[in-house]
C-alpha positions in Angstrom: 30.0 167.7 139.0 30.5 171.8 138.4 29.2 173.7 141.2 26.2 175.9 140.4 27.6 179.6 140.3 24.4 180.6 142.6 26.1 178.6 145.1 29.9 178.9 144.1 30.0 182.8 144.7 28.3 183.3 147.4 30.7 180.7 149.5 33.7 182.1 147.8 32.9 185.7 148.9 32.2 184.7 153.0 35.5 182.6 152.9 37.4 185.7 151.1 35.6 188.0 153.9 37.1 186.1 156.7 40.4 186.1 155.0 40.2 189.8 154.3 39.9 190.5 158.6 43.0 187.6 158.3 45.1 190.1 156.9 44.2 193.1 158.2 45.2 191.4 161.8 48.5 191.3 160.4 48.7 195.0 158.9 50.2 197.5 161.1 48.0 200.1 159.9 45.0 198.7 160.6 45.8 198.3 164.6 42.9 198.2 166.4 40.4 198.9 163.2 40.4 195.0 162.2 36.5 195.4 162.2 36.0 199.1 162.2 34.3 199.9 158.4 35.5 203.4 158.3 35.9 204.6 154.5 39.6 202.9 154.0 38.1 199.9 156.1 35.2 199.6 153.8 37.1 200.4 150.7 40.1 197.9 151.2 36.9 195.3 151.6 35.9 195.8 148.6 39.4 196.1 147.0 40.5 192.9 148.5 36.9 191.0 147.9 37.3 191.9 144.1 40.8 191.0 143.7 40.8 187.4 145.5 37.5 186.3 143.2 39.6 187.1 140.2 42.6 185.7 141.2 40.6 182.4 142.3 38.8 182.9 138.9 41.9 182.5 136.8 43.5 180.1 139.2 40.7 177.8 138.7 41.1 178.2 134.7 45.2 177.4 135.0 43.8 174.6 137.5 41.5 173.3 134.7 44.6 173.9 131.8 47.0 172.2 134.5 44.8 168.8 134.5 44.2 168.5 131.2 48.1 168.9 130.7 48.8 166.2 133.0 45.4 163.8 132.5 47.9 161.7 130.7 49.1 160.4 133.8 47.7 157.9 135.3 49.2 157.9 139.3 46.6 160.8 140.9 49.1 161.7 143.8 51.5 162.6 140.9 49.0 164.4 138.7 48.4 166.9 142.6 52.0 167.3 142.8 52.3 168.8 139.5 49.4 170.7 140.3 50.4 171.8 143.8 53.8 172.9 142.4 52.1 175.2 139.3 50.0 177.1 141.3 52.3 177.5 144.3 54.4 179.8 141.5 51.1 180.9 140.6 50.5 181.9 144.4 53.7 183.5 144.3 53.0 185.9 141.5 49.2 187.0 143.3 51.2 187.7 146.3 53.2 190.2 144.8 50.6 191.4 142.7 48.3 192.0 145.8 51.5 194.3 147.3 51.6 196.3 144.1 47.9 197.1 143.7 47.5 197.5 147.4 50.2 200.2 147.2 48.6 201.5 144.5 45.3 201.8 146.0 46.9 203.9 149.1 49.0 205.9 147.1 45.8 207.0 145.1 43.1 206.8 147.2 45.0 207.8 150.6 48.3 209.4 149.8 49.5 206.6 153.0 48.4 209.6 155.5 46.5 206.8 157.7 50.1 205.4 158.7 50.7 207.6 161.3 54.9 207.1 161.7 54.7 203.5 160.4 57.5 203.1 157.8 55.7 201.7 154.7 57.5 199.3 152.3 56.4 198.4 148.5 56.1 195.2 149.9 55.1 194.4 153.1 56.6 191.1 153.7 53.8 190.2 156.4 51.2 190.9 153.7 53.0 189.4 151.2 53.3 186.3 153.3 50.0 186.7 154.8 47.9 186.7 151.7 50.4 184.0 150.1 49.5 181.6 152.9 45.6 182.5 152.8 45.8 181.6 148.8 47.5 178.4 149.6 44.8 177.6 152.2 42.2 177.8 149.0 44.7 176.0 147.0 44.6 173.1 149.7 40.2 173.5 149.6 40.2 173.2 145.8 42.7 169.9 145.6 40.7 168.1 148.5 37.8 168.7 146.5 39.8 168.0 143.3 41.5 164.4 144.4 37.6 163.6 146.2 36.5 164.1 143.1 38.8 162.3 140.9 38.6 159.5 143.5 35.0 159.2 142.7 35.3 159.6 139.1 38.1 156.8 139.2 36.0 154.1 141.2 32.7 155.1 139.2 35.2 154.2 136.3 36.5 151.4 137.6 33.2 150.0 138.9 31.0 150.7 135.2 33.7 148.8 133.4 33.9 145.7 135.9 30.2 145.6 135.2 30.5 145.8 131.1 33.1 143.5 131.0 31.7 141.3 132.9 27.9 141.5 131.2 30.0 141.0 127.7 31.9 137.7 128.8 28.8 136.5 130.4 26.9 137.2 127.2 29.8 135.3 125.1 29.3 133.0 127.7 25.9 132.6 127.3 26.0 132.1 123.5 28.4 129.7 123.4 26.4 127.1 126.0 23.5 128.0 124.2 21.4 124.9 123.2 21.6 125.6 119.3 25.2 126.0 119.5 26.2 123.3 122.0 24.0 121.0 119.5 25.6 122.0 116.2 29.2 121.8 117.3 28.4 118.6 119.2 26.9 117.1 116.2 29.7 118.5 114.0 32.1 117.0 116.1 30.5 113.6 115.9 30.9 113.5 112.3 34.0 114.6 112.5 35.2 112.1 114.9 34.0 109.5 112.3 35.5 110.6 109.0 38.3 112.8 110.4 40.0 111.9 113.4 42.8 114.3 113.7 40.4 117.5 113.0 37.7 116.0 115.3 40.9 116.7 117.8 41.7 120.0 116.4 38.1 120.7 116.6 37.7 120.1 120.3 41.1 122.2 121.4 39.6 125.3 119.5 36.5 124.6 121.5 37.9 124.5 124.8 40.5 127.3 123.6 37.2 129.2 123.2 35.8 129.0 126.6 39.5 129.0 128.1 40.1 132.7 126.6 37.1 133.8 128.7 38.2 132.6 131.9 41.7 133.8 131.6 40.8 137.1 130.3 38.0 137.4 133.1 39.9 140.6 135.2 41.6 142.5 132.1 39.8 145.5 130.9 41.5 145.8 128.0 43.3 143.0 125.9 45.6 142.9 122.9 44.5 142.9 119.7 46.8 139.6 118.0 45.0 137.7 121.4 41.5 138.8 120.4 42.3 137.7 116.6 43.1 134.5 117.5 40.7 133.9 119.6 38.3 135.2 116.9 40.0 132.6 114.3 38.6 129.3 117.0 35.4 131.0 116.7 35.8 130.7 113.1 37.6 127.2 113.3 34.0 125.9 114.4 31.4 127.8 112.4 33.4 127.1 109.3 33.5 123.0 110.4 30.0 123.5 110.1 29.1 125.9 106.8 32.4 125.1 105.4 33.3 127.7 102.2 29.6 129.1 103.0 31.3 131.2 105.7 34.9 133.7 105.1 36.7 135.3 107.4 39.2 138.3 106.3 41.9 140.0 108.6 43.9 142.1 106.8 45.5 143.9 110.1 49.6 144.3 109.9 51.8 142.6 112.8 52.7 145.9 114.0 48.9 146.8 115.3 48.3 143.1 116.6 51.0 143.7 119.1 50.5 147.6 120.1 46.5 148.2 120.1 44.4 147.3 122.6 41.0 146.1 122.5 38.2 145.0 124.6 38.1 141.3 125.1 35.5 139.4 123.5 34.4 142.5 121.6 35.5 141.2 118.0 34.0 138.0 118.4 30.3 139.4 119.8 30.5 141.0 116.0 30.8 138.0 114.2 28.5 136.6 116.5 26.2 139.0 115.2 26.8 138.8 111.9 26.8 135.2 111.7 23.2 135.0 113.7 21.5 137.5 111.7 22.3 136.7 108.0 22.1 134.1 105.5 24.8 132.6 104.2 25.5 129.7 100.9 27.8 128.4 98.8 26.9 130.5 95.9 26.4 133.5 98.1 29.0 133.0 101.1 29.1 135.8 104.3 32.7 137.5 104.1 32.7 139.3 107.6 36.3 141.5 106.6 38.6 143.0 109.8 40.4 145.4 108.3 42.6 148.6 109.8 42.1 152.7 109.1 44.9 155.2 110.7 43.1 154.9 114.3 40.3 152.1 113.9 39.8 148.7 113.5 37.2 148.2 111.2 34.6 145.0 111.0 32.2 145.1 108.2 30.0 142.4 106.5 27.2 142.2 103.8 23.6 142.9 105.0 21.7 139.5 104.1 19.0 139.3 106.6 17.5 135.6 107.5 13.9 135.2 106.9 11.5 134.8 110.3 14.5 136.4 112.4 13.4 138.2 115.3 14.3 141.6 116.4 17.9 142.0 118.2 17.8 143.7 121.2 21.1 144.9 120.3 22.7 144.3 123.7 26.2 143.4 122.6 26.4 146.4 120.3 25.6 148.8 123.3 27.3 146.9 125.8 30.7 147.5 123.4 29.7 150.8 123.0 29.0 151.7 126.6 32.8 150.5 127.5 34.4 152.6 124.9 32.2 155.8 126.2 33.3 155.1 129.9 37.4 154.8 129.6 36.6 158.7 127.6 38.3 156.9 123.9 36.8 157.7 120.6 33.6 157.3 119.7 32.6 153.9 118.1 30.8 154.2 115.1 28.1 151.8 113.8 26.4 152.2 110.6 25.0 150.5 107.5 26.2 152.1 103.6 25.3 150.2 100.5 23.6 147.6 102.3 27.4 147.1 104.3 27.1 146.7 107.9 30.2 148.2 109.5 31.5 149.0 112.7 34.7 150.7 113.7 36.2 150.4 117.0 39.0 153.2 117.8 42.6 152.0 118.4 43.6 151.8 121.8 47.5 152.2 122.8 49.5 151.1 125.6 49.1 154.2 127.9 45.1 153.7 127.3 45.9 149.8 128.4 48.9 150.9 131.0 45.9 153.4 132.8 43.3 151.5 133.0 44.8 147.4 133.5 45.8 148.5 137.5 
């Protein structure tokens, strides 16, 4: 969380002030004035006071460019390292700039008569070093708070989606050992096992292929898209045992996007859960529920046919889906209804998103 610049600034400035007697312990012309405020003593306070809080001002903002740069990569020791080594150059470049203004600002307020016989160089490599050192030490302060934060951020992460994941499954779970459907696919598959043998056995492997793809997918975050389909198709398998031609299922997704974009498991079938539980479907008006692709979502869309004496949806699934997409920082998910078309698209997901969070 951003500090509040009430607090920021005023714990900025005392850490600057203690630096500021730092250096002047290591100046030769302030020997035995480190805390005599004379006019130079006072002056040089302010000088140095103003320039540190600028120079920690923009080397926060390259800090901030630097990160975003390198958010990308997902090892956090790596992403410091990068960091470490832009602002050490960056330190570099405020060292010297502190030993040309601070020549500057003897030659014009001074004229280096306070030096009294000590030979005075452009740069003073014990200032240079000095105040090189002192800007490191902040650098060091600012990427312990940086990694502590990130740290945080990461297990918050990590934590939120655990939960998600796991309240999704347990709700796909839940609504496939509900009553209603345990008792129509059991009673479909005892016709089945009369009149068809061989697709009351085809009918039982898509069940138990339905359940299995739950368990084994019970610690990924993220899964692929081809494994999601075809789990989506044994969902299918069964309701369209039961409603037959009353019931169509569309995928029109290319080969390429099953095998390179990532999903969340059991998202795509919570959908047609939902639009198979909250309209009507019949032979003469069958429910097409369509999974189609755009240029960066997957898009699942279906007529609006409510069921008489339905009660409200709490909308759990739809949030909970949501919710995980907000949380790993992708593209928004979009829900809406057009032309009485329920649609929802879910962005595309690539490796890297599945290669950074899958650890």
């Amino acid at each position: 969380m951003k500090q509040p610049s009430l607090f920021k600034y005023p714990v900025r400035i005392l850490i600057v002030v203690l630096l500021h007697f730092l250096i002047k312990l290591y100046d030769k012309t302030f020997t035995g004035k480190m805390f005599l405020f004379d006019l130079r003593g006072t002056l040089f306070l302010i000088y140095f006071v103003s320039f540190t809080i600028l120079m920690w001002e923009i080397g926060d903002i390259i800090r901030r460019k630097t990160v975003k740069i390198f958010s990308k990569q997902p090892d956090l020791i790596k992403q410091f390292t990068y960091l470490t080594i832009v602002l050490s150059f960056y330190g570099l470049f405020v060292a010297f700039l502190f030993s040309l203004s601070y020549y500057l600002f003897d030659l014009v307020f001074f004229d280096f008569h306070h030096y009294d016989g000590v030979k005075y160089r452009f740069i003073d490599l014990d200032a240079f070093i000095g105040i090189f050192f002192g800007y490191m030490f902040i650098l060091v302060l600012n990427g312990q708070f940086y990694l502590f934060n990130q740290w945080k951020k990461d297990y918050y992460l990590a934590t939120q989606l655990q939960k998600e994941n796991l309240q999704a499954k347990l709700e796909a779970l839940k609504n496939q050992i509900d009553p209603h459907f345990l008792f129509n696919s059991l009673s479909a598959l005892t016709t089945l096992v009369y009149k068809n043998q061989n697709m009351a056995v085809e009918y039982i492997n898509r069940l138990s292929k339905l359940y299995r793809y739950i368990l084994e997918k019970k610690d990924e975050v993220l899964v692929l898209l081809r494994d999601e389909l075809d789990n989506l198709e044994s969902y299918f398998f069964l309701i369209r045992t039961r409603f037959s031609d009353q019931i169509i299922l569309d995928v029109r997704i290319e080969d390429y996007t099953r095998d390179n974009t990532y999903v969340f498991p059991c998202s795509l079938q919570m959908l047609a859960e939902n639009a198979v539980k909250h309209n009507c479907c019949s032979e003469s008006e069958p429910l097409k529920v369509s999974i189609f692709e755009t240029i960066d979502t997957i898009v699942i869309e279906n007529a609006v046919k409510p069921r008489r004496n339905m009660e409200d949806s709490s909308g759990l699934g739809l949030k909970n889906i949501m919710k995980r997409y907000e949380l790993i920082n992708a593209p928004k998910m979009e829900i809406f209804t057009e032309n009485e078309v329920f649609r929802v698209r879910l962005p595309k997901l690539s490796y890297e998103a599945y290669e950074s969070i899958n650890i």
